[in-house]
Every structure is written in C-alpha cells, then in structure tokens.
C-alpha positions as CSV (number, residue, x, y, z in Angstrom):
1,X,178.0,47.1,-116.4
2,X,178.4,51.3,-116.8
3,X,175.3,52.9,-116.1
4,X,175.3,53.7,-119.8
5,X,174.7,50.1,-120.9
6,X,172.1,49.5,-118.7
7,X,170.3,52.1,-120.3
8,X,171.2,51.0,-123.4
9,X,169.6,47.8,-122.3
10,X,166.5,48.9,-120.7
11,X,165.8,51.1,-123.9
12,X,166.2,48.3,-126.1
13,X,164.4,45.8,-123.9
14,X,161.2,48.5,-124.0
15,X,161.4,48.7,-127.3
16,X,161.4,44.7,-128.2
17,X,158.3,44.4,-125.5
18,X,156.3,47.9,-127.5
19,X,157.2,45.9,-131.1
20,X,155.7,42.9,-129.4
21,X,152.4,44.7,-127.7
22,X,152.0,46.3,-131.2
23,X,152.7,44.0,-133.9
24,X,152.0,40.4,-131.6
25,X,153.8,37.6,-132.3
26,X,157.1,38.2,-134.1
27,X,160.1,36.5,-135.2
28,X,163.4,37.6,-134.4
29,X,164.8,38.7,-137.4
30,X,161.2,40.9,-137.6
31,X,161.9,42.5,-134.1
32,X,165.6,43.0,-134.8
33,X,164.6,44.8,-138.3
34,X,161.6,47.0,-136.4
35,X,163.9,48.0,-133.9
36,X,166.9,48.2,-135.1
37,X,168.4,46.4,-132.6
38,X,171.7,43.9,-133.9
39,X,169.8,40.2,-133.6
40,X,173.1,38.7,-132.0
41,X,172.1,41.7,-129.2
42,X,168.5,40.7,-129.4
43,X,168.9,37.1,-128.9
44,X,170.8,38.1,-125.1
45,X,167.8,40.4,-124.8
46,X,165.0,38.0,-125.3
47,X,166.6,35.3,-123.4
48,X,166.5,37.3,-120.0
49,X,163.1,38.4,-121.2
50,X,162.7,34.8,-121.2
51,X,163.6,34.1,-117.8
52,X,161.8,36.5,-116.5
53,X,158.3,35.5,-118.1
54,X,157.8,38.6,-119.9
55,X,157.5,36.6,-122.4
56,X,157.4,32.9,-124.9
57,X,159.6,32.0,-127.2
58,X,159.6,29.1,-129.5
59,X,162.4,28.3,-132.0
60,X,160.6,27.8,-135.6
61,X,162.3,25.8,-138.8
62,X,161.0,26.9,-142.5
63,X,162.1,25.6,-145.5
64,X,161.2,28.0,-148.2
65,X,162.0,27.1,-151.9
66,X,163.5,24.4,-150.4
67,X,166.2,26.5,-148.4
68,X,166.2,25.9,-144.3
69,X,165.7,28.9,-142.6
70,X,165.8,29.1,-138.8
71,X,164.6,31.5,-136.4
72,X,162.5,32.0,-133.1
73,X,159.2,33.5,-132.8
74,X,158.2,35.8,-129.7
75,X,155.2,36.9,-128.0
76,X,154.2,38.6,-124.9
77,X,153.6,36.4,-122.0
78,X,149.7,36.3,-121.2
79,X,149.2,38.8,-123.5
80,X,145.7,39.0,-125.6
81,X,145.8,42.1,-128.4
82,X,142.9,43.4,-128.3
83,X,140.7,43.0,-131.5
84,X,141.3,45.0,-134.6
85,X,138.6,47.0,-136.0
86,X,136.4,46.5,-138.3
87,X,132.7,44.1,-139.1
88,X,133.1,40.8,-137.7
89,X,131.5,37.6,-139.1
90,X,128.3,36.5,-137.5
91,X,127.9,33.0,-136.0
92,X,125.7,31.5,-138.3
93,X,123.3,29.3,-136.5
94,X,121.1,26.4,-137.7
C-alpha cells in the first residue's frame, strides 16, 4: 500500500467509528450514505474493524413489502451512548 491509501484508509475508518459513536447502531448502507464512503469499500473497512474488536457486526434480513433486503448492522464494541436529553419517565412504584 502507498502511504496515500493508508490515509485514505485511516480517514475513512475514523469516520465510520465518529458515524458510529454519534448515531449508534447503524446499518451499512446508513454508514456508507453518512459518510460517503462506496459500501463495497466499507464492507473491507468494517471487517478489519471487525477483527480488531472495535466493533460488532451482525448481518440483518428484512423483507419490506414483501421484497428481501439484506444488510449488516454495526455498533461500537463496548460502547454505551450516553443518554439523550430530555425528562425521563419515573419508575412507578406500587
């Protein structure tokens, strides 16, 4: 690999694990779309992502209007968002 690539690949990887810490789980047409990032590219991306633990993949299968649509949804390894603003509910108790 040129040092330009690896670049290229380190930017890109940062950017799929920022999409990730800022939107949570994602699929991969959702990253690919965020990022811009081609998903054939992003698919060699999150595999060594993968394999490194930086984070879990898990292939999904919708069928929407009765069309099957396949993709694989992403999160951060050991990663808890933390909680989004706002009133919580209250625990009701008896």
């Amino acid at each position: 690999m040129t040092q330009a690539s690896d670049l290229n690949r380190l930017y890109a990887v940062d950017k799929i694990l920022q999409h990730l810490k800022k939107h949570g789980e994602s699929s991969d047409n959702e990253i690919a779309e965020a990022t811009g990032i081609p998903l054939t590219d992003l698919h060699l991306y999150l595999a060594e992502l993968k394999t490194k633990n930086h984070i879990m993949l898990c292939h999904s299968t919708k069928f929407i209007e009765g069309v099957k649509i396949e993709s694989v949804i992403c999160r951060i390894s050991g990663y808890i968002p933390p909680n989004k603003p706002g009133v919580k509910p209250k625990i009701q108790t008896a």
